[in-house]
TORKETOR-37995 format. One record per residue (C-alpha): x, y, z; residue in three letters; residue number from 1. Coordinates in nm, 4 decimals. Example, Ala and Ser with C-alpha at 12.3 -4.5 7.8 and 13.67 -1.06 7.14 Angstrom:
BEGIN
+----------+----------+----------+--------+-----+
!       c1 !       c2 !       c3 ! residu ! num !
+----------+----------+----------+--------+-----+
!   1.2300 !  -0.4500 !   0.7800 !    ALA !   1 !
!   1.3670 !  -0.1060 !   0.7140 !    SER !   2 !
+----------+----------+----------+--------+-----+
//
This chain:
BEGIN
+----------+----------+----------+--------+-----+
!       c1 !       c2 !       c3 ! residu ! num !
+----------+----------+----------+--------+-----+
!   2.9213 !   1.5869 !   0.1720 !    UNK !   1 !
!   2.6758 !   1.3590 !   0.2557 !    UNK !   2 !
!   2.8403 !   1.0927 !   0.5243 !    UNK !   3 !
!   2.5616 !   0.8230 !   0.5202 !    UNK !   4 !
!   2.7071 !   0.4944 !   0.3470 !    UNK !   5 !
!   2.5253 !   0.1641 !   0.3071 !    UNK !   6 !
!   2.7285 !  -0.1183 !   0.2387 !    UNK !   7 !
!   2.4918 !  -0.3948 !   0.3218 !    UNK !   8 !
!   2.4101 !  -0.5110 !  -0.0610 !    UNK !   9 !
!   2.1196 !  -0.6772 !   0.0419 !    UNK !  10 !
!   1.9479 !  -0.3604 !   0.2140 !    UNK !  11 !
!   2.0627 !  -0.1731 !  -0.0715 !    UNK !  12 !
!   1.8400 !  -0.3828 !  -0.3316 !    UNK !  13 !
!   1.6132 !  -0.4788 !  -0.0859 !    UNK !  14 !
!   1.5545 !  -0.1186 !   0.0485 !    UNK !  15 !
!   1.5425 !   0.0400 !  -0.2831 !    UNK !  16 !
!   1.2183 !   0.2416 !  -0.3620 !    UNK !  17 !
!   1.0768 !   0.4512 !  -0.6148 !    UNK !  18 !
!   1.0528 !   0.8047 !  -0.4404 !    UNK !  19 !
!   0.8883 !   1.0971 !  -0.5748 !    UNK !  20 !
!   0.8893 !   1.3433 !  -0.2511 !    UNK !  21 !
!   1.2754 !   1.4358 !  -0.1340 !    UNK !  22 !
!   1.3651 !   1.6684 !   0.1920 !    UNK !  23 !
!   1.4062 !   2.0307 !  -0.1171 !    UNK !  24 !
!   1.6742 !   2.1221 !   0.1636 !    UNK !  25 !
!   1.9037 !   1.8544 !   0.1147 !    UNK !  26 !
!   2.1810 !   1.9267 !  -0.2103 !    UNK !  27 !
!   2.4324 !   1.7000 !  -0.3372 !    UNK !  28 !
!   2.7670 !   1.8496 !  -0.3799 !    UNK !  29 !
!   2.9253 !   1.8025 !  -0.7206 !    UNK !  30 !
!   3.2019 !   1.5863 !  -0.5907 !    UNK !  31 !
!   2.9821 !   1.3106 !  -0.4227 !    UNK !  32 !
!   2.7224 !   1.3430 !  -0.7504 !    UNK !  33 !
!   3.0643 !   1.2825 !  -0.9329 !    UNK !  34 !
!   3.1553 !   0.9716 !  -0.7082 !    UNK !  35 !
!   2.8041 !   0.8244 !  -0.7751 !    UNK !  36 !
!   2.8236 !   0.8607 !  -1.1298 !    UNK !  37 !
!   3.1681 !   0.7408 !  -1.1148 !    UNK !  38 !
!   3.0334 !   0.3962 !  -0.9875 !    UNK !  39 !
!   2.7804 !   0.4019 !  -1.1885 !    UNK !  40 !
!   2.9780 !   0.3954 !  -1.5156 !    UNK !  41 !
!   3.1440 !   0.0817 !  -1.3811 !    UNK !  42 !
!   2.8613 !  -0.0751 !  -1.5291 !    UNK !  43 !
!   2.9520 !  -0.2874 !  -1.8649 !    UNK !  44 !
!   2.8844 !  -0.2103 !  -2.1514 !    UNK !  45 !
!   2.9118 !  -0.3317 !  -2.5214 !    UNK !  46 !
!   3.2831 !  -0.3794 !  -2.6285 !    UNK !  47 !
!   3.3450 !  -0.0792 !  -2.3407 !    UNK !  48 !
!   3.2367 !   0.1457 !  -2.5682 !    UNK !  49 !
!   3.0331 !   0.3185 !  -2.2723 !    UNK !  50 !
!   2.7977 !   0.5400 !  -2.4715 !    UNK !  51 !
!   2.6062 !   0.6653 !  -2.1442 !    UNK !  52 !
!   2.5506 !   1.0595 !  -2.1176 !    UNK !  53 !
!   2.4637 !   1.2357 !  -1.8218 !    UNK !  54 !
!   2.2790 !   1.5845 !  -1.7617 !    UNK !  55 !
!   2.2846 !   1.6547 !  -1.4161 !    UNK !  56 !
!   1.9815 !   1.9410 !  -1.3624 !    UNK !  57 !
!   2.0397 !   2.0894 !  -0.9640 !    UNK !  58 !
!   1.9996 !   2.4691 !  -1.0416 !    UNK !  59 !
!   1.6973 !   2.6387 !  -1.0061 !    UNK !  60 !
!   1.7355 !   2.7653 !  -1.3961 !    UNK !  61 !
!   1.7642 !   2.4424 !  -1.4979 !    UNK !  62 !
!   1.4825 !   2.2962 !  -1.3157 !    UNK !  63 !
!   1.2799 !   2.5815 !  -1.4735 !    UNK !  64 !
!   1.3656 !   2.4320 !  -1.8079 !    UNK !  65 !
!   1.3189 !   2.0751 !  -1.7151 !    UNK !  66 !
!   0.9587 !   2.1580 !  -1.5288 !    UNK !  67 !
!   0.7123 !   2.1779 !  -1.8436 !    UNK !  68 !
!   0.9007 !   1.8825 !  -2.0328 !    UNK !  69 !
!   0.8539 !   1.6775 !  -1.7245 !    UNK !  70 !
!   0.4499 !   1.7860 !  -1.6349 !    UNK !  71 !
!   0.3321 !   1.4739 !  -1.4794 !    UNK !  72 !
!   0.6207 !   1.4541 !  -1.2391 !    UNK !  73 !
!   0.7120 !   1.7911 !  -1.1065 !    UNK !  74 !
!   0.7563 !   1.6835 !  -0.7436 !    UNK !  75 !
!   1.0349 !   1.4897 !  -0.7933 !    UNK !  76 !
!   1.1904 !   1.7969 !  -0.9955 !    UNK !  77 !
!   1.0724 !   2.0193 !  -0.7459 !    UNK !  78 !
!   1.1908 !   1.8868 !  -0.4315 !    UNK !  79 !
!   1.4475 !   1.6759 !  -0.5234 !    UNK !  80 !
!   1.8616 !   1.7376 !  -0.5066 !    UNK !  81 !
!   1.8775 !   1.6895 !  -0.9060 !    UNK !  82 !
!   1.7711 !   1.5511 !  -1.1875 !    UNK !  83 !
!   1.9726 !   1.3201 !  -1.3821 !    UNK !  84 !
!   1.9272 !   1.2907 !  -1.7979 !    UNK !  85 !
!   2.0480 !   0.9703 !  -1.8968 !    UNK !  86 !
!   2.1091 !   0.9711 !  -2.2549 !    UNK !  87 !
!   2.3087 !   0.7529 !  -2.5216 !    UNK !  88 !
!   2.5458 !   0.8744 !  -2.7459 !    UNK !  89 !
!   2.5070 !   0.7939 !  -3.0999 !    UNK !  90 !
!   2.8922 !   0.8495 !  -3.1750 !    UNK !  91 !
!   2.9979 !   0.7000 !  -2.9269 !    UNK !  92 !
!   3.2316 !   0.4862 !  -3.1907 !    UNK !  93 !
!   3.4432 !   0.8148 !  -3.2122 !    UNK !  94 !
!   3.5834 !   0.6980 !  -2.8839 !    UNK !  95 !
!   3.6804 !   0.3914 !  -2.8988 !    UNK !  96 !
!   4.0669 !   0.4556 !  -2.9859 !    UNK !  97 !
!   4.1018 !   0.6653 !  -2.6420 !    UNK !  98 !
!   3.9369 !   0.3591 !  -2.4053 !    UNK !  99 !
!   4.1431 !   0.0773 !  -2.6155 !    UNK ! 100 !
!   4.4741 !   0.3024 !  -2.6026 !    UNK ! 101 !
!   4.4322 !   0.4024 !  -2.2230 !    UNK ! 102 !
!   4.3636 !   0.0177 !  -2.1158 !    UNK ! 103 !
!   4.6909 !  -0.0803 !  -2.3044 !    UNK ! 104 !
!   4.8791 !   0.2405 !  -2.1066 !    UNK ! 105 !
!   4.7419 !   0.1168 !  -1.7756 !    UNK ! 106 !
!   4.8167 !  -0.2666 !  -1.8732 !    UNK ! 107 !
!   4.4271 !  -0.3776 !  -1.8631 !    UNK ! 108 !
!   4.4806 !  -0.4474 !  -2.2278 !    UNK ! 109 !
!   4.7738 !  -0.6260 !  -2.4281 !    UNK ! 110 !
!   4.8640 !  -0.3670 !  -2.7350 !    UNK ! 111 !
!   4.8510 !  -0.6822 !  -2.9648 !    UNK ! 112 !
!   4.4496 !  -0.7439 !  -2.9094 !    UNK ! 113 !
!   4.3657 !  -0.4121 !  -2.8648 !    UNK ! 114 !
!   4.5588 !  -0.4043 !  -3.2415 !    UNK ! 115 !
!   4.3376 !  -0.7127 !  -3.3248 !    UNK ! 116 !
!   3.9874 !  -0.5297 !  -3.1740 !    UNK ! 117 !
!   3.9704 !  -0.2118 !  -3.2939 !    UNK ! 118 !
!   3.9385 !  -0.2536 !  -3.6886 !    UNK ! 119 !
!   3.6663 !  -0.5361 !  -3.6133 !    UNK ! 120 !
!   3.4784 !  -0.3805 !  -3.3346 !    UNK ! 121 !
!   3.4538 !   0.0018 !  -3.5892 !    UNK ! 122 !
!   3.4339 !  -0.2329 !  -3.9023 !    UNK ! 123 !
!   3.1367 !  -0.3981 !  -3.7374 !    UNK ! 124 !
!   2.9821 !  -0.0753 !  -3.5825 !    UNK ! 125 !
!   2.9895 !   0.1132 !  -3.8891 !    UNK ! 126 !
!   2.7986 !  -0.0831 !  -4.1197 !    UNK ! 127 !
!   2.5379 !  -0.1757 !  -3.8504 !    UNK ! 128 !
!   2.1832 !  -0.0232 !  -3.8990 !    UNK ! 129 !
!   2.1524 !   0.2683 !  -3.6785 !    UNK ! 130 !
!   1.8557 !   0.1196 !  -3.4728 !    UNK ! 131 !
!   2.0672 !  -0.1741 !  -3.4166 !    UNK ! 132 !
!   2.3260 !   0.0527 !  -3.2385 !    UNK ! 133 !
!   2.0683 !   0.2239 !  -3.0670 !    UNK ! 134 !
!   1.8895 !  -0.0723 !  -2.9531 !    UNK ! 135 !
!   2.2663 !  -0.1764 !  -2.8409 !    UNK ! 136 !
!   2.2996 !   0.1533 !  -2.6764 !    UNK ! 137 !
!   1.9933 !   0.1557 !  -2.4761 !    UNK ! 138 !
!   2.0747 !  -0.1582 !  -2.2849 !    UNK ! 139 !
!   2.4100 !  -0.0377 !  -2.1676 !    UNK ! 140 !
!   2.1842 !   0.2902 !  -2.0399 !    UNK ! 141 !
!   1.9392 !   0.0645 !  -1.8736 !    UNK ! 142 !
!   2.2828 !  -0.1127 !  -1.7086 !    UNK ! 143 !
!   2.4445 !   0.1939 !  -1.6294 !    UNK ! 144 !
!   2.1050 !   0.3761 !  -1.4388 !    UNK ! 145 !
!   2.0131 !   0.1052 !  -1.2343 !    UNK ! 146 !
!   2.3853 !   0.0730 !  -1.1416 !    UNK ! 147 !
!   2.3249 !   0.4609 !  -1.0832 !    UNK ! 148 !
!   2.0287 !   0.4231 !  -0.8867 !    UNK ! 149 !
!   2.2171 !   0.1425 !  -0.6749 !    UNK ! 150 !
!   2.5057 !   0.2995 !  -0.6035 !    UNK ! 151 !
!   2.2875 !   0.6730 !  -0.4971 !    UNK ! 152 !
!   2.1454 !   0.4165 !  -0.1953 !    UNK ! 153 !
!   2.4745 !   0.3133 !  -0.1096 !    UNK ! 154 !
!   2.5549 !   0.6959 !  -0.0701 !    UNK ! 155 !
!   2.2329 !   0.7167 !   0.1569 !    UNK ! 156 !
!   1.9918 !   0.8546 !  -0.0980 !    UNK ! 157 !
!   1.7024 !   0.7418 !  -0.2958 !    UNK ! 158 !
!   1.5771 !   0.7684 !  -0.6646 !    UNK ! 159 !
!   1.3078 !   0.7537 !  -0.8658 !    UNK ! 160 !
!   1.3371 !   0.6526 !  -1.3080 !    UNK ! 161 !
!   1.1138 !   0.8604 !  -1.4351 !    UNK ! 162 !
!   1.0483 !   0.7985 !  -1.8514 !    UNK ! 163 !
!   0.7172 !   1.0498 !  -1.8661 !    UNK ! 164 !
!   0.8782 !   1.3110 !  -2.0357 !    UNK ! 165 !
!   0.9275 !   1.5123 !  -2.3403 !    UNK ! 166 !
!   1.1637 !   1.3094 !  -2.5226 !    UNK ! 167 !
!   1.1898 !   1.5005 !  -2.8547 !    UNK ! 168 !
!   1.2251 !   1.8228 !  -2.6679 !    UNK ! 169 !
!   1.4921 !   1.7943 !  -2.4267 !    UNK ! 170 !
!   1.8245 !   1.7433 !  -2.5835 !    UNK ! 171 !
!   1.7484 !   2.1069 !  -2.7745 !    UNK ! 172 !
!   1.6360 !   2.2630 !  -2.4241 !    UNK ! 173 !
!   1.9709 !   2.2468 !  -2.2880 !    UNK ! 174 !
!   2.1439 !   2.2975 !  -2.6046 !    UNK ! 175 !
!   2.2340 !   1.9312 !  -2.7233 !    UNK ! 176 !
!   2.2530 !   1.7810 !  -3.0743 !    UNK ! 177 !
!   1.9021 !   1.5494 !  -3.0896 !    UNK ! 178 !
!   2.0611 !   1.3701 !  -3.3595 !    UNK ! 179 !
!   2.3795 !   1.2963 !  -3.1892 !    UNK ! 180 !
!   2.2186 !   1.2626 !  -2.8156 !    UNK ! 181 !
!   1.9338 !   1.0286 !  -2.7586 !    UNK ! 182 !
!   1.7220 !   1.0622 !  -2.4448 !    UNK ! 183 !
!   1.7349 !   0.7440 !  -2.2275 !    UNK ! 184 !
!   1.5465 !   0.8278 !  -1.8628 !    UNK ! 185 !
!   1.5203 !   1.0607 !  -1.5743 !    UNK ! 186 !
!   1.5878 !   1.0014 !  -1.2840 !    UNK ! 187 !
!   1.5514 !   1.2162 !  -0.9644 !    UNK ! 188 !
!   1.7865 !   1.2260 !  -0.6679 !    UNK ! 189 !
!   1.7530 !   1.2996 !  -0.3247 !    UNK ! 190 !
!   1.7336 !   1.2482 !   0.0528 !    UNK ! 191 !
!   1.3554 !   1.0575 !   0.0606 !    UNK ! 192 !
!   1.0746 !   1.2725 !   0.2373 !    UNK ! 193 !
!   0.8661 !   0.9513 !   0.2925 !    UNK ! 194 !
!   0.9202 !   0.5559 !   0.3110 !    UNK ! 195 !
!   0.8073 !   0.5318 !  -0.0424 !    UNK ! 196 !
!   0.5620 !   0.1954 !  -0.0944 !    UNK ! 197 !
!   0.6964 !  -0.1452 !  -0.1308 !    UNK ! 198 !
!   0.5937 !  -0.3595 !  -0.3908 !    UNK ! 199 !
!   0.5387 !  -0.6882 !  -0.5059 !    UNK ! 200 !
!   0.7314 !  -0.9205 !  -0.7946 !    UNK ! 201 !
!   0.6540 !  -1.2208 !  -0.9970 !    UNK ! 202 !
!   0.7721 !  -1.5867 !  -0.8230 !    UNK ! 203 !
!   1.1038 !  -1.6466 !  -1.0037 !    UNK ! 204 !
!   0.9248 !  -2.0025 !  -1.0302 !    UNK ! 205 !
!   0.6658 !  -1.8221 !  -1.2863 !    UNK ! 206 !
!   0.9029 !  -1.6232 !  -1.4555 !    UNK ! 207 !
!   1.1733 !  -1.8667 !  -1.4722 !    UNK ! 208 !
!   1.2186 !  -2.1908 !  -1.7173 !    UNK ! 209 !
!   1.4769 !  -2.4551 !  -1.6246 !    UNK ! 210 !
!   1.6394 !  -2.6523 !  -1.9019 !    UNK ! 211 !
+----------+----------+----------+--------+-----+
//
């Protein structure tokens, strides 16, 4: 396991890069990929509904798979430690009674307004116009991958979002329902080859209105 940790939050934002060439003989053991996606999914999300979905691709079959879906970026699949699919989940509704039942069980949640938020959250959800939940659904994936990409520098590592890819192909390439599972980003993970470039931002001031 990888032993580098930053906890300086301001090199971790600051330092943050978009890398596309990783050391190809550095891996990522599934337990510390687990721990980073395990802080990444403390991200919020709309009423904790968490519809995030992650394909991790580290094995050389399923790099094979991912390399002519992702043509114009095949160094970072090449060379890095993985690949991770975000996706969103279009059913994610189905579960909502597990979260709101284990938050009461662990006390997070009073039964009575877990009681009270269930019928209106689904009776709100299910009449809502399915690119309305989608559109919902893709901000809590933009929340929960730049929390990934966040917490993969805290572990020492760098990242690059990658959404040049073959969007309507994927899912079915690793045997997922399209319908069900809607493709979000990629983004590559791995111990950085090269400093990356830094780059500039807008002045808050000419971004920002004060009322």
């Amino acid at each position: 396991m990888n032993t580098t940790r930053i906890n300086d939050f301001q090199e971790i934002i600051s330092g943050r890069r978009s890398i596309r060439n990783y050391d190809p003989a550095v891996k990522i053991s599934k337990e510390e990929m687990t721990e980073i996606l395990q802080e990444a999914t403390l991200a919020p999300s709309s009423v904790n509904l968490q519809p995030w979905r992650f394909l991790v691709i580290d094995s050389a079959e399923g790099k094979e798979t991912l390399a002519p879906l992702a043509k114009f970026n095949q160094t970072q699949v090449k060379t890095s430690s993985a690949v991770i699919a975000v996706f969103v989940d279009m059913n994610s509704l189905d579960y909502a009674d597990e979260i709101y039942d284990e938050a009461v069980e662990k006390g997070y949640m009073p039964a009575e307004v877990r009681d009270r938020q269930l019928p209106a959250i689904k009776g709100l959800l299910d009449v809502m116009p399915a690119e309305q939940y989608k559109e919902m659904n893709l901000i809590d994936a933009g929340l929960v991958s730049m929390q990934l990409m966040l917490a993969a520098r805290a572990h020492g590592y760098d990242t690059n979002p990658i959404g040049g890819y073959e969007k309507d192909q994927i899912a079915e390439a690793y045997g997922m329902d399209k319908d069900r599972y809607y493709p979000v980003m990629l983004i590559s993970i791995g111990k950085a080859a090269d400093a990356g470039y830094k780059s500039v931002r807008l002045p808050v001031e000419k971004i920002t209105e004060w009322k």
